[in-house]
C-alpha positions, 0 to 999 in steps of 0.5 A: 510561527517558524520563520520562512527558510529554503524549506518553508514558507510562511503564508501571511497576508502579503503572499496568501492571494497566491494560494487563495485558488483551489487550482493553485493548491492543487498544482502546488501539491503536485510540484511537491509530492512528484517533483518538477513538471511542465505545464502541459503535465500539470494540464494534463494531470487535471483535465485542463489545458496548458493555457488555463493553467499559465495564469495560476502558475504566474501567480504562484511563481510571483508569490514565491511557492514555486519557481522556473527549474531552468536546469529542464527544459528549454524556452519553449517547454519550461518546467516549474518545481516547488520552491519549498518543501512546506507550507506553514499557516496560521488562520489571520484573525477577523480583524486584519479585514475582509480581503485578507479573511475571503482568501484565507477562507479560500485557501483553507476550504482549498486545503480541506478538500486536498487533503479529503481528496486525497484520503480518499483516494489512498482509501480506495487503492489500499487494496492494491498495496502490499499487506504491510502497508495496508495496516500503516493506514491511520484515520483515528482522532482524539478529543481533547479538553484543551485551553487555546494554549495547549492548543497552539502547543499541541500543533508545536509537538506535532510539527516537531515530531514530524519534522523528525522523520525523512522528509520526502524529496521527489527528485530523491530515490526512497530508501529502503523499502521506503514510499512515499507517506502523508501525516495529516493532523487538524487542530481546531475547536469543535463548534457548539451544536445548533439549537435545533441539533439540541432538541 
């Protein structure tokens, strides 16, 4: 896995418990895809007050996802911006213990449903976008005959190719005719079918 630089941040048994909330995945994808925020936007974003929300934002600051952006703001309306731009996680095997497997089951679930949440919606306003972008929408996937090695390699090209394009910056303006794009992948083996699935 990459090592952790000002654009990354690896997830790893000591800092997963703060993104093992769905709340917290949430809030963290919305300080990366439309920049600094306060907890009264953030609350009002997710139908939830700005009080509920303080907790999961202590937590996420303790555990390094997102930080005070002390150039907004003031003591009384403090604004919070994404510390990294991504985040890079590997699933921890079953015998690093059941504490560390929950969260990372939580946070992975957390992730799947974002990331389905998420495709809906752009599915549901392809109608709204101009007909050059609404062909760019891509739900295709392969099946592969892969060894868990070529696997891991797969993932590697992937990250390479992505990491080539121009990587959003919400505090940026898009060039050009630019607007802001999702590329999702997953990689996983496909479970063998139930017996009674079989018959």
């Amino acid at each position: 896995m990459a090592a952790e630089t000002p654009d990354r941040i690896v997830v790893t048994g000591d800092n997963l418990r703060g993104l093992a909330h769905p709340l917290r995945v949430r809030l963290l994808g919305l300080l990366r895809t439309y920049g600094p925020a306060t907890a009264t936007s953030l609350a009002a974003e997710l139908g939830l007050t700005s009080g509920a929300l303080s907790y999961h934002l202590r937590q996420l600051e303790k555990y390094g996802f997102i930080v005070e952006d002390t150039e907004r703001g003031d003591q009384r309306d403090r604004w919070w911006k994404a510390a990294h731009r991504r985040t890079l996680y590997s699933a921890l095997p079953s015998e690093h213990g059941g504490e560390q497997s929950a969260e990372g089951d939580v946070y992975e679930d957390s992730v799947a449903a974002a990331a389905m949440s998420g495709l809906a919606r752009a599915r549901a306003a392809r109608g709204e976008l101009p007909a050059q972008w609404q062909r760019t929408i891509n739900m295709s996937d392969y099946l592969l005959q892969l060894t868990a090695e070529e696997a891991l390699a797969l993932g590697a090209d992937l990250d390479r190719l992505l990491s080539s394009y121009r990587q959003h910056d919400p505090e940026s303006e898009p060039v050009g005719d630019a607007r802001l794009v999702t590329a999702q992948f997953q990689i996983f083996p496909v479970p063998e079918p139930h017996e009674d699935e079989q018959s």
